[in-house]
C-alpha positions as CSV (number, residue, x, y, z in Angstrom):
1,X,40.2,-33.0,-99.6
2,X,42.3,-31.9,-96.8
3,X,41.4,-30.3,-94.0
4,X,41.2,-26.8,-93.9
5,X,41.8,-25.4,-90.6
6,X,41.4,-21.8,-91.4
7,X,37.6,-22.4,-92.2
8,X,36.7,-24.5,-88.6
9,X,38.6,-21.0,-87.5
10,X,36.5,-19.2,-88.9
11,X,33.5,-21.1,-88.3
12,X,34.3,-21.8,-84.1
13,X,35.8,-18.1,-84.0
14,X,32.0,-17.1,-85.0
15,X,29.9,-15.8,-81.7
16,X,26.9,-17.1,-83.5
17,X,28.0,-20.4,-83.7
18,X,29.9,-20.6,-79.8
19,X,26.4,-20.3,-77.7
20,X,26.3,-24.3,-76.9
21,X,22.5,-24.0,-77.9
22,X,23.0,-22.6,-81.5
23,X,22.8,-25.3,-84.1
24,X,20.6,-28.7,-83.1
25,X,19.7,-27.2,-80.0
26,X,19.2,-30.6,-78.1
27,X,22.3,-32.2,-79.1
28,X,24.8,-30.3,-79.4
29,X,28.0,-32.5,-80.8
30,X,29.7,-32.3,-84.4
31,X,31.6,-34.4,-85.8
32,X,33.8,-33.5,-88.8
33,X,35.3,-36.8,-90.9
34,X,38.4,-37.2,-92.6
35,X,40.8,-40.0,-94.3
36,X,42.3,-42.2,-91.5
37,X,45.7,-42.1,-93.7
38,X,45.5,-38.6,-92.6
39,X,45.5,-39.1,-89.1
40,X,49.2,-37.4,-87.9
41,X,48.1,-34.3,-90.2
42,X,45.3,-33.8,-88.4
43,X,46.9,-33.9,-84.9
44,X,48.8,-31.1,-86.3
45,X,45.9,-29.1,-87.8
46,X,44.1,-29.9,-84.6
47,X,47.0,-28.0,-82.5
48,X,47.4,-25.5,-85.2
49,X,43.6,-24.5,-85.2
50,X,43.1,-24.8,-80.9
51,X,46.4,-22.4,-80.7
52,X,44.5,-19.3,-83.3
53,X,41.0,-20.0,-80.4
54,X,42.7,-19.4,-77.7
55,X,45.0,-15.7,-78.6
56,X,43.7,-12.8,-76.7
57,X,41.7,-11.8,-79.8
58,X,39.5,-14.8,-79.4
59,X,40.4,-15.5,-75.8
60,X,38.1,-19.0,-76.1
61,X,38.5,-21.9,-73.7
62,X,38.8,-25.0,-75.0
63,X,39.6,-28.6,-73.7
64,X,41.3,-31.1,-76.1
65,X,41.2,-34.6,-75.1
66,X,42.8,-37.4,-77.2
67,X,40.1,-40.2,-76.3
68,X,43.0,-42.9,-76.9
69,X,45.4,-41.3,-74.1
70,X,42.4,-40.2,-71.6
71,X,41.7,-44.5,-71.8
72,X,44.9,-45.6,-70.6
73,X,45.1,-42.6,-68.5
74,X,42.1,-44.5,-66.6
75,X,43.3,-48.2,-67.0
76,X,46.3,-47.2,-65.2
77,X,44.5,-45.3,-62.7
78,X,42.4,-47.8,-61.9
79,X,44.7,-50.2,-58.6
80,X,43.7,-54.2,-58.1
81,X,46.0,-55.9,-55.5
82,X,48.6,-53.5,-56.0
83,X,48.8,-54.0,-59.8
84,X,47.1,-51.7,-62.4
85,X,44.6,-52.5,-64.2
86,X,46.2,-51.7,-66.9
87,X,48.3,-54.1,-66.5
88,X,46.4,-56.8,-65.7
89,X,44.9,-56.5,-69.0
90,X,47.8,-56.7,-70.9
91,X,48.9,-60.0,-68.9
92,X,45.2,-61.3,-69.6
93,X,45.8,-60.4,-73.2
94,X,48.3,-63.0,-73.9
95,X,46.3,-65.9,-72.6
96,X,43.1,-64.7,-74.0
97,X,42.3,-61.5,-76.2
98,X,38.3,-62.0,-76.4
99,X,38.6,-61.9,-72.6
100,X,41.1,-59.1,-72.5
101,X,38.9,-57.2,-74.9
102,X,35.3,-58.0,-73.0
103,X,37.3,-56.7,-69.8
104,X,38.4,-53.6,-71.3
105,X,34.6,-52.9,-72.7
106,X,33.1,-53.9,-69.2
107,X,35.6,-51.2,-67.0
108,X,34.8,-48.8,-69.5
109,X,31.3,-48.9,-69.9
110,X,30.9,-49.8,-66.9
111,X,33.3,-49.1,-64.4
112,X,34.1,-44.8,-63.8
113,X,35.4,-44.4,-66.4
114,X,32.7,-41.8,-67.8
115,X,32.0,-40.3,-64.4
116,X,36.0,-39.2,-64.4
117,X,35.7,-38.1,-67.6
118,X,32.7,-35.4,-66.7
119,X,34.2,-34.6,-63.6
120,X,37.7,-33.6,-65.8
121,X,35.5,-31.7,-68.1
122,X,33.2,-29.9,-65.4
123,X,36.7,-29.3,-63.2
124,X,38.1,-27.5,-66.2
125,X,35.6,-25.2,-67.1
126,X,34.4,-24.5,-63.2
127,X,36.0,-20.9,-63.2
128,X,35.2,-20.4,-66.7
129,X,33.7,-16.6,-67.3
130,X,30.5,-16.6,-68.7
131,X,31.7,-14.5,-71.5
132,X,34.6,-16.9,-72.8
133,X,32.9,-19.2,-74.8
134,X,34.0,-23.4,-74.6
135,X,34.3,-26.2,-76.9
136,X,35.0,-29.4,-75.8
137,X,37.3,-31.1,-78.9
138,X,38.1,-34.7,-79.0
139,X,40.2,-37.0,-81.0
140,X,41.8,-40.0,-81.0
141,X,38.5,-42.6,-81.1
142,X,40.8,-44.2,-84.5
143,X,43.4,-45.1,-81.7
144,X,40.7,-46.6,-79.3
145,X,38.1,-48.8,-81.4
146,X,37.2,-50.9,-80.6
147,X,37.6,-50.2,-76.7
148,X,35.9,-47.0,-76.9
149,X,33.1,-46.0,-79.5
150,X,31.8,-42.4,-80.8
151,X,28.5,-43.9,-80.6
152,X,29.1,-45.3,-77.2
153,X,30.8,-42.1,-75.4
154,X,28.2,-40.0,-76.9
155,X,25.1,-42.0,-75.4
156,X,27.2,-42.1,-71.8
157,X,27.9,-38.3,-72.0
158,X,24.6,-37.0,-73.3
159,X,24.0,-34.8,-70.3
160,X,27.4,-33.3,-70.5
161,X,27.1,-32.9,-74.2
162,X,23.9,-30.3,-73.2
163,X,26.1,-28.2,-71.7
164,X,29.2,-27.6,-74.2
165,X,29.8,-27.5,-77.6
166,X,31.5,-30.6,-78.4
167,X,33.4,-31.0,-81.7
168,X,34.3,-34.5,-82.5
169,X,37.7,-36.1,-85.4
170,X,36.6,-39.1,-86.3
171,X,38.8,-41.2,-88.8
172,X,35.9,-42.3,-91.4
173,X,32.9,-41.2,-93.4
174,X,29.4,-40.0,-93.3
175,X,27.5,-41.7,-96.0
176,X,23.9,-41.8,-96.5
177,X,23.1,-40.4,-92.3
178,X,25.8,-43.2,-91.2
179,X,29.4,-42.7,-89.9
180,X,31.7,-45.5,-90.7
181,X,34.9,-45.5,-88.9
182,X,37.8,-45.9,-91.4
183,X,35.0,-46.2,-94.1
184,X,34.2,-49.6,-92.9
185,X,32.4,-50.0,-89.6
186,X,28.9,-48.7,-89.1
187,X,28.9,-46.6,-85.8
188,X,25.7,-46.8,-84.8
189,X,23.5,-44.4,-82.3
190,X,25.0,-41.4,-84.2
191,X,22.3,-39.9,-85.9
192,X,21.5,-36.8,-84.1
193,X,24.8,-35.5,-84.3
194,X,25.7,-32.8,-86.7
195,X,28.2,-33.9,-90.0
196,X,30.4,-30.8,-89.5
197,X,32.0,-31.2,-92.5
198,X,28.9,-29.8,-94.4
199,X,28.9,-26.4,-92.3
200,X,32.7,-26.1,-93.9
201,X,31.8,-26.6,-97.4
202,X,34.6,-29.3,-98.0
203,X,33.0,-31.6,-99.4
């Protein structure tokens, strides 16, 4: 079934459900699966439903990251002998992809690559009025497997995740407490977040 946009509206447009703490109050993340073939839609859906948050009516703050981009954002950022690493990677990548790969999960794990990240999120909601409620939305972890895993960025962000709501488009399924991305790969270490999908009714 496709995504219904008007229903997350409904749902993240409900004060009840904004307070970070409502829900699992000790992990506050949801993640809502879809198709992967459906990817581009739900960009589009994703715009579509952050545009109706944040009218006057609703007035909501919320931060959408594509995880994919915010990942070479950082390689590139990141300056070795007056080359990016970024770069460096890709040149490593046609003599050796294991090592390119390894390299890539080392800087990211870890390198600062989660300490930027926070300090993004935390810069962005520093003004924020107590009375406009946040969600932190992310995407584009189809884009970045292997480099960079739900499971992965979830257990490196768990303090930050304590103090917004995070809602989470992952490409896959949730099938018997699992998520598989694209419906194949076990991501492991996601158990205590919530399958959004089931608050929606869409499935």
């Amino acid at each position: 079934m496709m995504f219904d946009s008007n229903k997350l509206y409904d749902l993240m447009a409900d004060r009840g459900f904004q307070a970070p703490r409502t829900g699992n109050l000790f992990f506050p993340a949801y993640i809502y699966t879809y198709k992967p073939e459906l990817e581009y839609e739900m960009r589009k859906e994703i715009a579509f439903l952050i545009e109706k948050l944040e009218r006057p009516n609703n007035y909501l703050n919320c931060l959408v990251i594509n995880m994919y981009e915010e990942m070479i954002h950082f390689l590139k950022g990141e300056v070795f002998s007056g080359s990016t690493l970024f770069d460096l990677i890709l040149e490593k990548e046609k003599e050796d992809s294991d090592e390119a790969l390894d390299w890539i999960l080392e800087e990211i794990n870890d390198g600062n690559f989660y300490t930027n990240f926070e300090n993004k999120v935390k810069a962005h909601f520093a003004n924020n009025d107590d009375n406009k409620k946040v969600y932190l939305v992310l995407h584009g972890f189809g884009s970045a497997y292997p480099y960079l895993r739900v499971s992965d960025f979830l257990k490196n962000t768990e303090q930050l995740i304590k103090e917004f709501k995070i809602i989470i488009f992952y490409p896959g399924n949730y099938e018997h407490n699992n998520y598989n991305m694209f419906g194949l790969l076990n991501d492991d270490n996601l158990y205590r977040a919530n399958h959004l999908n089931k608050y929606l009714a869409t499935e």
